[in-house]
Structures are given as structure tokens and as C-alpha cells.
C-alpha positions in Angstrom: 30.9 -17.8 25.2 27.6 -16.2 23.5 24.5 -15.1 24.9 21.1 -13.8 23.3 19.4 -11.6 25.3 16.2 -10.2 22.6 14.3 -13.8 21.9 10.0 -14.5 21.3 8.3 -17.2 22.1 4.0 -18.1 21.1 3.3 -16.4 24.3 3.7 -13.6 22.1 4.3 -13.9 18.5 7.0 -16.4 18.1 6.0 -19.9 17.1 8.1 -21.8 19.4 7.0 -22.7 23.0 8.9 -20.9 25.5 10.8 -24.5 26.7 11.6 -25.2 22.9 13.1 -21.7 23.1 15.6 -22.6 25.6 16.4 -26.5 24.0 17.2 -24.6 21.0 19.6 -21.6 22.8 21.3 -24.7 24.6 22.0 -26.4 21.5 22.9 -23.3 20.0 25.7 -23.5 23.1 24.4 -20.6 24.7 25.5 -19.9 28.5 22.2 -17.6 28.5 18.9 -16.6 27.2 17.0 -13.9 27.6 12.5 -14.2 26.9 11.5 -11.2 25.5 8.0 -11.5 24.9 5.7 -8.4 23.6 3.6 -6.7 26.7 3.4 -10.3 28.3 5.5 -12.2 31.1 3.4 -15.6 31.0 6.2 -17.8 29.4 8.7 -16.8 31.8 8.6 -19.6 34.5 8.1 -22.3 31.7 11.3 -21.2 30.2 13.0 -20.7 33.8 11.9 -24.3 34.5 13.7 -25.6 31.0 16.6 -23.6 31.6 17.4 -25.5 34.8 16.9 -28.6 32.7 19.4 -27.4 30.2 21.6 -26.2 32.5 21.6 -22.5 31.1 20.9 -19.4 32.4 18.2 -17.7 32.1 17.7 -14.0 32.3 13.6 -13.0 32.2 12.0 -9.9 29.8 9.8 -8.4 28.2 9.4 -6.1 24.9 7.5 -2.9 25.0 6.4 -0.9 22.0 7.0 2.7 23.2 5.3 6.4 21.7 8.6 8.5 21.4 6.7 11.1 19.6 8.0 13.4 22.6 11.5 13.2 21.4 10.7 13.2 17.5 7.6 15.1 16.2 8.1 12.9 13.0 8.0 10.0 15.0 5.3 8.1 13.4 6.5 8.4 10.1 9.7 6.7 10.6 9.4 3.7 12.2 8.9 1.9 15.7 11.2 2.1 18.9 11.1 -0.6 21.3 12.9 -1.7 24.4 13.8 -5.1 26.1 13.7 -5.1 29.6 15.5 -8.0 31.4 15.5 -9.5 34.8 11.4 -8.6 34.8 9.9 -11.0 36.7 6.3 -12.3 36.8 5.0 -11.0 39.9 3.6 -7.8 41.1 5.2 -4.9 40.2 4.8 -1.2 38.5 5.6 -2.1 35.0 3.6 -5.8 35.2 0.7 -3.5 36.4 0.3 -1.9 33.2 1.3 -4.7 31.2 -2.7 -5.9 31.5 -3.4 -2.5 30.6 -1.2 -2.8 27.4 -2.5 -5.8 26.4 -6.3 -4.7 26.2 -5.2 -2.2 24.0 -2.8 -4.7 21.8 -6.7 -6.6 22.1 -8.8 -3.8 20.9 -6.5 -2.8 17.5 -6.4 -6.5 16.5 -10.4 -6.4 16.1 -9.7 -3.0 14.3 -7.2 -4.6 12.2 -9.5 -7.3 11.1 -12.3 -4.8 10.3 -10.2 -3.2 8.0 -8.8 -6.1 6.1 -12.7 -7.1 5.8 -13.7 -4.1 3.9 -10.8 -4.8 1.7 -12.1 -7.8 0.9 -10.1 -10.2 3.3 -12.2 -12.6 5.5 -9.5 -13.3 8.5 -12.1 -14.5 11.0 -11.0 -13.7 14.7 -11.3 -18.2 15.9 -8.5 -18.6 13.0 -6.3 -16.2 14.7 -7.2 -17.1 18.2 -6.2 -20.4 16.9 -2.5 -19.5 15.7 -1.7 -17.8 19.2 -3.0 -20.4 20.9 -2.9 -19.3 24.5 -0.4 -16.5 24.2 -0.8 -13.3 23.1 -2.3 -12.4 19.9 -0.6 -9.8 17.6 0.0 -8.9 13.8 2.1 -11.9 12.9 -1.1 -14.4 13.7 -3.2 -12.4 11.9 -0.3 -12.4 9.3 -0.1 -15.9 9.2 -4.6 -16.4 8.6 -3.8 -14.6 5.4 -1.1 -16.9 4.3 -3.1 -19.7 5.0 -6.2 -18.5 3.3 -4.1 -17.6 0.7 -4.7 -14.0 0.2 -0.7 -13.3 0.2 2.3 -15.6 -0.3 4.0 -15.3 2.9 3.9 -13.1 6.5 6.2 -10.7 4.8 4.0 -9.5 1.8 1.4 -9.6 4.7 3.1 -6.9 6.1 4.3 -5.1 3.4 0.8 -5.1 1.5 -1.5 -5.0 4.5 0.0 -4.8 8.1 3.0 -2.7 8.3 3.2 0.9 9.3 1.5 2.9 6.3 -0.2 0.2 5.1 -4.1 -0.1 4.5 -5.0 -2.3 7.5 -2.0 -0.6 9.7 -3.6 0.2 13.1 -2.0 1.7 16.0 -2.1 1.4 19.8 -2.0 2.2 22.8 1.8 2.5 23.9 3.9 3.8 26.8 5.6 6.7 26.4 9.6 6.4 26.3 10.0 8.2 29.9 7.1 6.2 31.5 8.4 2.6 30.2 12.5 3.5 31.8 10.8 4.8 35.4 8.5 2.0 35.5 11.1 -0.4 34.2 13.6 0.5 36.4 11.2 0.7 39.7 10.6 -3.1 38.8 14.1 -3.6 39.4 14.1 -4.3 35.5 17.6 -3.3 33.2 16.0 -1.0 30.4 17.9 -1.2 27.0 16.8 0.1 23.4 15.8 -2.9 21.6 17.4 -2.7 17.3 17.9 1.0 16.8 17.8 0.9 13.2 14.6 1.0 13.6 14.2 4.3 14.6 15.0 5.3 10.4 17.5 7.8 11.2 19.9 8.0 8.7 22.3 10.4 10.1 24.2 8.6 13.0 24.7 12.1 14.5 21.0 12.4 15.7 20.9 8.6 16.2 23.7 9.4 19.0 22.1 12.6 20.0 18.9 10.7 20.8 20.7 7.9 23.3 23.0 10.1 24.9 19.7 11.7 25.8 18.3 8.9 26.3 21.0 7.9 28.9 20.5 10.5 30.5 16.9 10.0 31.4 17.9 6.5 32.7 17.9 3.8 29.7 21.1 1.1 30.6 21.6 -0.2 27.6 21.3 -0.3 23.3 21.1 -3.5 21.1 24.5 -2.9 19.4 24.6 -6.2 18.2 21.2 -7.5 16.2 20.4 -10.2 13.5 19.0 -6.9 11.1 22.8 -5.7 11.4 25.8 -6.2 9.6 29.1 -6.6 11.3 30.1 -3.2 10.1 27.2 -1.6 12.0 27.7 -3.5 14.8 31.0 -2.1 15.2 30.1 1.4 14.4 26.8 0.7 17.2 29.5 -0.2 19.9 31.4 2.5 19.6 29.0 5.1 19.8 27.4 2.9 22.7 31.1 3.6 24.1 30.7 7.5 23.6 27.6 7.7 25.7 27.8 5.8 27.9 25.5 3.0 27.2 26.1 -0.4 28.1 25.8 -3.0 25.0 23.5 -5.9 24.5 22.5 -8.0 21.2 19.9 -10.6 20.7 18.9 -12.5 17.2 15.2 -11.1 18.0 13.9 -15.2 17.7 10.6 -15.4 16.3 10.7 -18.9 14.5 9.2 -19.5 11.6 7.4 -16.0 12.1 11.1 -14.5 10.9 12.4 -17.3 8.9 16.2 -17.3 8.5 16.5 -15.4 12.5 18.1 -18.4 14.7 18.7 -18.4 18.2 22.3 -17.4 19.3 23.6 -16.7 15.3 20.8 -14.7 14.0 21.2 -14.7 10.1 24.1 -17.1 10.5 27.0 -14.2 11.6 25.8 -12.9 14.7 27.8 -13.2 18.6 26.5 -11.4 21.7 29.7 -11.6 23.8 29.5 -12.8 26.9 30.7 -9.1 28.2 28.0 -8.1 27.3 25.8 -9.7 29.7 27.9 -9.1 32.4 27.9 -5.4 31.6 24.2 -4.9 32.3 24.5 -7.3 35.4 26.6 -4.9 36.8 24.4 -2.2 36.3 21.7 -4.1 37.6 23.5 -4.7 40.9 23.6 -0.8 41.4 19.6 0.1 40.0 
């Protein structure tokens, strides 16, 4: 059977509610889900709750933007790393302690953000966003969505290629934990830590892609997103096997968003996507020896 272990819900910037979430991995046939939100574990027990309903299981998360500027002084001119965290729960712990703290600054840049767009010449007022997340967490693809409404851009992608995405105009960045911080205080809150779609990294030479996790690894991280809706079979296979080589457990998730990433289902991704089963036990049983 499948599983999807990277999904979003409007707690963060997904558009589905965290119990449609679930309906839709259960009628994808799931046997489990994972809630990934961004900085922010407020869905979790509504999901938890539909899961039982469904009869599925259901594996808590989060998604944390990470500075990895320590392991590549180019860092911020390739792209973003993140990392998916599962079996976080919502209670007390010392990576939900600084999720509050993350969250102020994921606060402060949106206000940034919108100042920028204004003296470009693009009114997104704050209520209008505020509006689109409705009580979950506010990020980019709200803001994103304002300017599709108010017709300043055609859809959230030429949002983010034109205004919002690294190197663009209105691009802000924030305050992020630093790759060593988010594994230690992932793994003290009994949390499984695994690098969320690698591609992102922009490293086009899979030798210092490799070099990277085996390090990495070595500094604690379980697992690596082998398999990902932004990867073809090909690379999936190529993923696993250098997952193999060092020793990193692998996971896959379709990275859900709803109609914030149209085309990205839950379960099949772009329509070709399976996260085996295996897969999910292979990070159990790392979990059982944290």
C-alpha cells in the first residue's frame, strides 16, 4: 500500500482544512498521512480526529525552512532546504518552543513583503490576506493568491516568479533555524528528521548532493524525500540509491497544497507518484531507537 508523508493544510498555506486533508488521502487509499504544516502544529489534532474517522493512520509534522549557509557559503543563491519532521506532537517540547518564535518572524517579513509590493505599485492590503489564511498561518502563497484576485498577475505562479520567489523584487527573507539546531531540537522532541525535496538545494552535480547527506547523516538527519511529486521516476530511483549509499532512510510525500499547487494530489502527486509502504516503516523503526 501507499503512504504520503510531506502534505499542507490552511493551517499553513494549503487551502484544504486539515480534516479534508485526510477524506482526501483515504480516498486516495492511503493506509497513512503525514501533516506537514510550515512552523505550525495547530491542525494536528483536527486531522488526528478525521483520521480515526477514516480509519487511517495518521503520522503528525511539521516543515521547517532551515539557514544551511554553514554547509554552503552560496547557499542563498541556490535555493531553499527544508525538512519534514514527523511524529511532532502538539504539546510542549524543544522544537514546539521555538516554533512561536519562528512564526513571529514568518509574521514580521510578511509586513515587509507587503511594503515592498506597495512601492511597486501593488496594493495587497494585510485584511485581504488575513482573510485567505483564515485562522492558520499566513505565508507567501496568501499574499500570492491577493494579487491574483486583484488581478495584478494571472495566477500564484507568475506571483512568484515576478514578485515573491527567491531573487525577486518583493523576495524577503527570515528568520530560520540553522540545519544543526532544527535535527538536535527535532530529535530531542522525539521527532524523526528527514530532508524534505532535495532538488531544491540546485545542486547539479549529484556528487556534492551525496557529499552533503552523507554529512548530513552524520550529524543526525534519519531520513531524505527520495520520492517527491517535483521528481521523475528516473530521479526517484537514482535518489534511492544514493539514500542506500549513506545510509539514509527513504521517505516521499506529493508536498499537498491544493489549489495553492494545482495538479499536486494527495497520495499520486502529478498523477505517477507511490511512497511505499517500506518506507514508512523504515523511519518507524528508527523512531523506536531515537
Amino acid at each position: 500500500m501507499a503512504v504520503d508523508l510531506h502534505t499542507h493544510s490552511n493551517v499553513s498555506d494549503g487551502s484544504e482544512t486539515p480534516s479534508e486533508v485526510i477524506r482526501l488521502a483515504a480516498n486516495a487509499g492511503l493506509r497513512a498521512v503525514a501533516l506537514t504544516d510550515h512552523d505550525i502544529l495547530a491542525g494536528l489534532d483536527d486531522a488526528r480526529a478525521a483520521a480515526e474517522r477514516h480509519d487511517i493512520e495518521f503520522i503528525p509534522g511539521v516543515e521547517l525552512s532551515l539557514d544551511w549557509r554553514s554547509l554552503a557559503p552560496d547557499a542563498d543563491q541556490r535555493g531553499g532546504m527544508h525538512m519534514v519532521v514527523l511524529w511532532i506532537e502538539n504539546q510542549a517540547g524543544p522544537l514546539q518552543d521555538r516554533l512561536a518564535d519562528l512564526r513571529l518572524g514568518r509574521e514580521r517579513r510578511n509586513h515587509t513583503i507587503l511594503e515592498r509590493l506597495a512601492s511597486l505599485g501593488i496594493d495587497v492590503p494585510m485584511e485581504e490576506v488575513l482573510a485567505r489564511a483564515g485562522d492558520g498561518s499566513v505565508g507567501r502563497p496568501h499574499i500570492a493568491a491577493v494579487m491574483v484576485d486583484r488581478g495584478y498577475v494571472p495566477d500564484i505562479a507568475a506571483a512568484f516568479d515576478l514578485y515573491l520567489g527567491h531573487g525577486a523584487p518583493a523576495y524577503v527573507s527570515r528568520k530560520r533555524l540553522t540545519v544543526e539546531e532544527a535535527i538536535s531540537l527535532a530529535r530531542a522532541s522525539g521527532g524523526v528528521p528527514v530532508l524534505a525535496h532535495p532538488h531544491t538545494l540546485g545542486f547539479e552535480d549529484d556528487s556534492r548532493l551525496e557529499s552533503l547527506l552523507r554529512h548530513l547523516h552524520s550529524t543526525g538527519l534519519i531520513g531524505v524525500e527520495t520520492h517527491h511529486s517535483a521528481a521523475e521516476p528516473g530521479r526517484r530511483r537514482i535518489l534511492r540509491r544514493m539514500a542506500d549509499r549513506v545510509g539514509l532512510v527513504p521517505s516521499g510525500g506529493s508536498d499537498f497544497h491544493g489549489t495553492y499547487k494545482p495538479g499536486i494530489h494527495i497520495g499520486v502527486g502529478c498523477g505517477d507518484l507511490h511512497v511505499p509502504d517500506e518506507f514508512l516503516e523504515g523511519l518507524r523503526a528508527q523512531r523506536a531507537v531515537l
